[in-house]
C-alpha positions in Angstrom: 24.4 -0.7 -29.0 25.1 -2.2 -25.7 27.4 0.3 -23.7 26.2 3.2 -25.2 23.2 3.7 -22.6 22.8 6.1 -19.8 23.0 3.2 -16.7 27.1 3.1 -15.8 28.0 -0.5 -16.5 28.7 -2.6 -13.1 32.3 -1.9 -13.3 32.1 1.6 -12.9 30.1 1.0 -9.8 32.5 -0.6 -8.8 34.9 1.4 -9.1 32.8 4.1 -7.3 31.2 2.3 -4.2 33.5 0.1 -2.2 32.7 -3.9 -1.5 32.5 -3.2 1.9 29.6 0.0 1.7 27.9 -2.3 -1.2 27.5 -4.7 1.2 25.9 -2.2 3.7 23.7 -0.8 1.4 22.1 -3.7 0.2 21.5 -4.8 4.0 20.2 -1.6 5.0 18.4 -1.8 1.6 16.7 -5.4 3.3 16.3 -4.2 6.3 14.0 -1.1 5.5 12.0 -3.5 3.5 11.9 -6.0 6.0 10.7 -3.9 9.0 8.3 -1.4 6.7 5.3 -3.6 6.5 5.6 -4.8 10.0 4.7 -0.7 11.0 2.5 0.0 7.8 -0.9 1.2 8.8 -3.5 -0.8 7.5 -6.7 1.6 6.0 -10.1 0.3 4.9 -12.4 2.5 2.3 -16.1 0.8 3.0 -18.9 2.6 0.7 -22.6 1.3 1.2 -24.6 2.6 -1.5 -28.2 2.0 -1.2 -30.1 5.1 -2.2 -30.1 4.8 -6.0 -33.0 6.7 -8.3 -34.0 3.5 -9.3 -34.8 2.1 -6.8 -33.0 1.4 -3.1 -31.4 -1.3 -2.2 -32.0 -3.1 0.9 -28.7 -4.4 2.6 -25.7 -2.4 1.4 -25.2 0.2 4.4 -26.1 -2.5 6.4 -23.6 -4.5 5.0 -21.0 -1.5 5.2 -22.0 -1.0 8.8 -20.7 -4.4 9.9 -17.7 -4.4 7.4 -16.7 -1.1 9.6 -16.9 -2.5 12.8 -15.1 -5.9 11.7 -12.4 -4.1 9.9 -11.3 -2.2 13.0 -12.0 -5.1 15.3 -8.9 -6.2 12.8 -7.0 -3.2 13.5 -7.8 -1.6 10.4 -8.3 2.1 10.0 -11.8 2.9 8.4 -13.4 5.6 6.4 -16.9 4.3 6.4 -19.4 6.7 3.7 -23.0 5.3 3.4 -25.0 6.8 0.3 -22.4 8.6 -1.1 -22.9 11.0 -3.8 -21.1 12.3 -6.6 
């Protein structure tokens, strides 16, 4: 059943979209994907957990605390919970 799908075969692009905006496309296309990670903001989620009913634990918040503060010494964003609950 090839030809019989819903995607236009390449020739039909063809047809439709010149060499010369194909070509444009693709580079813009390139370019966007280049330069978008370059600008991307980079975000941290840091939970510390330590107040469970079973018992608490002694070093996660700090352990959260210090991930914070590296994270945006990084230049990460951070959203920094300690004991979080449901």
């Amino acid at each position: 059943m090839h030809g019989t799908g819903s995607r236009p075969s390449s020739s039909l692009l063809k047809h439709f979209i010149p060499n010369n905006l194909r070509s444009l496309l693709l580079a813009l296309a390139i370019a966007l994907f280049a330069v978008m990670p370059a600008h991307a903001a980079l975000q941290a989620l840091v939970i510390g957990n330590a107040a469970y009913t079973d018992g608490a634990l002694k070093n996660p918040v700090n352990d959260a605390r210090a991930m914070d503060v590296k994270l945006t010494a990084l230049g990460f964003k951070v959203m920094k919970v300690e004991n979080l609950k449901r």
